[in-house]
N, C-alpha and C positions, 0 to 999 in steps of 0.2 A: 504493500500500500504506500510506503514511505511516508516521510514527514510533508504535512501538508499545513502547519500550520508552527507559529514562529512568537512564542511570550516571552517579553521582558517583565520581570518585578524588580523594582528600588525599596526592597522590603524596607520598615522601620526595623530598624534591629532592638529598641527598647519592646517590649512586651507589652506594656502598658504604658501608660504616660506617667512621666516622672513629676517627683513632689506631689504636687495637690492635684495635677491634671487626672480625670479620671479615664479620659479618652486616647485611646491608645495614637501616636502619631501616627501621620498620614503617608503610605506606601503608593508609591506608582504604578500603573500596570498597562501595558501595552500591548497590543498583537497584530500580527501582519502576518499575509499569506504568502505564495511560495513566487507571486510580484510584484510585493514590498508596498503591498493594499494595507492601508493602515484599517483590520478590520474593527478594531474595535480600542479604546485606551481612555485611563481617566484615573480616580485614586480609589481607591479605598480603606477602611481603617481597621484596624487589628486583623488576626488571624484569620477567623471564622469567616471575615469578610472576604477576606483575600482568597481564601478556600472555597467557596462562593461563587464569588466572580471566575473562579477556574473553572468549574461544574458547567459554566453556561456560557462561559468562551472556547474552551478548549475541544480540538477534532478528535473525537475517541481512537483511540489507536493510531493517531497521525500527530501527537504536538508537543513538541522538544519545548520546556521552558528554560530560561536560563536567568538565575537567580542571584541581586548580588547581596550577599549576605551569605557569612558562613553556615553552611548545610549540615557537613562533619565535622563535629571539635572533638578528637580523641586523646590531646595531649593534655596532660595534667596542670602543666606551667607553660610559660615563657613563649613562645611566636608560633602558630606553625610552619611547616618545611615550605607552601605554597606563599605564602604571606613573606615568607623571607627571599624567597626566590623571584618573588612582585619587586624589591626592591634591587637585589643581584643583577637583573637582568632589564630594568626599566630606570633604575634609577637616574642613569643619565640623562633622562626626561624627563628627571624632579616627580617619580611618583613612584609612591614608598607606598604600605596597607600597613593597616592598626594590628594589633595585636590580638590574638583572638587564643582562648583556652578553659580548660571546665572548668576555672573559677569565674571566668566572665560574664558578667549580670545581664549582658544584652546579646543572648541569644536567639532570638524569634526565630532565626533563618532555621533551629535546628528543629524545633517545634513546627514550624510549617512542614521541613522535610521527614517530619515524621509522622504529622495528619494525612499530607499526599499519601504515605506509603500505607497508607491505613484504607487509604481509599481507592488501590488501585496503581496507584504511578509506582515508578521505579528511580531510584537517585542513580547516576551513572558517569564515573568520575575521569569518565572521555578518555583513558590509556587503550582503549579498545577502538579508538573510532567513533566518530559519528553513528547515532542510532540510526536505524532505518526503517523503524516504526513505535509504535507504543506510546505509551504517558510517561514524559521523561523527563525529569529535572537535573540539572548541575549547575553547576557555580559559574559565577565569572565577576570581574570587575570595569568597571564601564572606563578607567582612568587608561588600563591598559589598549581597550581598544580606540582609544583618541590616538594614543601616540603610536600602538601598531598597524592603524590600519593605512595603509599610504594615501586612500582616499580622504582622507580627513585631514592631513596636510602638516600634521603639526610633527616636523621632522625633528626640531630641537629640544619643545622641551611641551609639559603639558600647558594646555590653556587654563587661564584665572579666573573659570567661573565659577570657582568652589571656595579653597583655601585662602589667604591672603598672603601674598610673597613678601618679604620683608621690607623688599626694596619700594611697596606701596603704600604710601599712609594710611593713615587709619580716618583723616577724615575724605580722602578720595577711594576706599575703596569700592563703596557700592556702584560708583560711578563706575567706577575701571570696572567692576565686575559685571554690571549690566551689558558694558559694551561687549566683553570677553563672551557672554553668552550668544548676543545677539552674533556677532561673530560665527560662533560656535553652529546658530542653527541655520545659518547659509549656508554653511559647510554639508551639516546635513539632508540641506537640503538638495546638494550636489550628489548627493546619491541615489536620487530619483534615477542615472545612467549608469550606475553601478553593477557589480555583478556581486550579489545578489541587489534588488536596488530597496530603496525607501522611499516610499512617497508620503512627505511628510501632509502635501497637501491633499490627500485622498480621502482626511475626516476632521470633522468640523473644529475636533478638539483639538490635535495635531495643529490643521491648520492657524491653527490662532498663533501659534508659537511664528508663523511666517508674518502675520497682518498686524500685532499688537509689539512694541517693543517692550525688549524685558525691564521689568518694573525694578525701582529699587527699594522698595518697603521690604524688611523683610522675609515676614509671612509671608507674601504675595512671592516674592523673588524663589523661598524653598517650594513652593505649591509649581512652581513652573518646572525647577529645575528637577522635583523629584518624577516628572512627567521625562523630559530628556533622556535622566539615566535609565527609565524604562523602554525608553523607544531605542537607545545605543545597544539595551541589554535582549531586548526582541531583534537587532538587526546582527548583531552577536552570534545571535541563535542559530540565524540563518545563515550567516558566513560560514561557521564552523560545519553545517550541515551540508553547503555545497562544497566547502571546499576544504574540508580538514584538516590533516593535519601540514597542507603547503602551506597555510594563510594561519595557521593559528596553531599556539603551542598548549600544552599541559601542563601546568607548575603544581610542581608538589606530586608528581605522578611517581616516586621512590617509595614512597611508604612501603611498610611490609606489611600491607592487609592483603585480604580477600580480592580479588578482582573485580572491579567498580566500586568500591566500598573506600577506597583510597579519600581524605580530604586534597582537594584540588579545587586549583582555578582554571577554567579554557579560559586561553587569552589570546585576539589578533597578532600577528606576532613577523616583527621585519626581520629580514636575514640574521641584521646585524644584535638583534632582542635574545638569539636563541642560544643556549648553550654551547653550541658548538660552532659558536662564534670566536672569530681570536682579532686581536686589536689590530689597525690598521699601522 
């Protein structure tokens, strides 16, 4: 049957909303088919929701999601091997991953992946290949695919629409940072001729990202941007599906588990990104 359909989620990695917030923060979710049809994308909040919105987007037996938020945390302490291997092999793009371990309080990602598996899906930690059918989730991170995919252009280092670079004030950041998105979704939007492509303007929500510029309030600025890492994180899904392991690597794929059971990232991935890369 193959995969015929393509989810990004920018899970909230908190469980619930912190301090007094009772409502869990707000997760991105996006989907597109196999040409880059934005069919469906928008937010929703906590687990149950997100679990949810899978049930009545997802093609049964046809839908690879890719998830950024860690799935498998199996080390007790200190980084995992995928999360250190994110900055090994990306760093020179200024993009490093947080630290993730089973004492870490914000785990959602593992909790979602383990409702899916309850309900049918399979986690599968990409050392095998791209699926070629089924309910299937794995990891990735959206920072990776900016600077590995060549179509997105950002050869030197990642773009400012997230973090704050030192070298930027603090009272020009929102500024700098709305332009760096807007930026960001031209870019994307050049992948409407892509292989696989994205057409950001194929749904109404999507499109707004092209007709309204990014706002700098900022709730209004995370509400947008966690729509982005969903739509980077659904055309991920698709990269890795059409073109495996030439365009995109495995991190973390050493572990000595079970086969698919590995914690890993798929990530876009330039020549120069990959292990068995050696210095010019």
């Amino acid at each position: 049957m193959g995969i015929e359909r393509y989810i990004g989620i920018d899970l909230a990695w908190a469980q619930s909303g912190a301090g007094r917030r009772t409502k869990p923060n707000e997760t991105g979710v996006a989907a597109i088919d196999s040409r880059g049809v934005v069919v469906e994308c928008g937010w929703t909040f906590g687990i149950e929701e997100t679990v949810a919105w899978l049930a009545k987007t997802a093609v049964d037996g046809a839908t690879l999601v890719f998830v950024d938020a860690p799935l498998v945390v199996d080390n007790p302490a200190g980084q995992r091997l995928c999360e250190r291997e994110v900055g090994q092999r990306y760093g020179r793009w200024k993009v490093s991953a947080n630290s993730t371990n089973q004492s870490s309080p914000r785990r959602a990602g593992v909790l979602l992946r383990e409702r899916l598996e309850e309900s049918g899906w399979s986690y599968d930690d990409g050392r095998g290949g791209p699926p070629t059918g089924g309910l299937v989730l794995s990891e990735c991170y959206p920072y990776t695919a900016l600077v590995g995919a060549r179509e997105l252009g950002y050869d030197k280092e990642r773009p400012t629409y997230k973090r704050r670079p030192v070298r930027v004030p603090t009272a020009q950041w929102r500024a700098v940072r709305a332009e760096a998105c807007d930026t960001l979704i031209a870019r994307m939007a050049g992948l409407a001729t892509a292989d696989p492509p994205l057409l950001l303007s194929s749904h109404p929500v999507s499109r707004r990202l092209l007709d309204e510029p990014s706002p700098q309030r900022a709730a209004d600025y995370k509400h947008r941007e966690d729509l982005i890492d969903a739509l980077l994180c659904a055309w991920t899904a698709a990269l890795w599906a059409r073109h495996g392991p030439a365009r995109c690597q495995v991190l973390g794929g050493d572990s000595l588990v079970s086969p698919g059971r590995a914690p890993t990232i798929i990530a876009p991935a330039r020549p120069e990104q990959r292990r068995d890369s050696r210095p010019s």
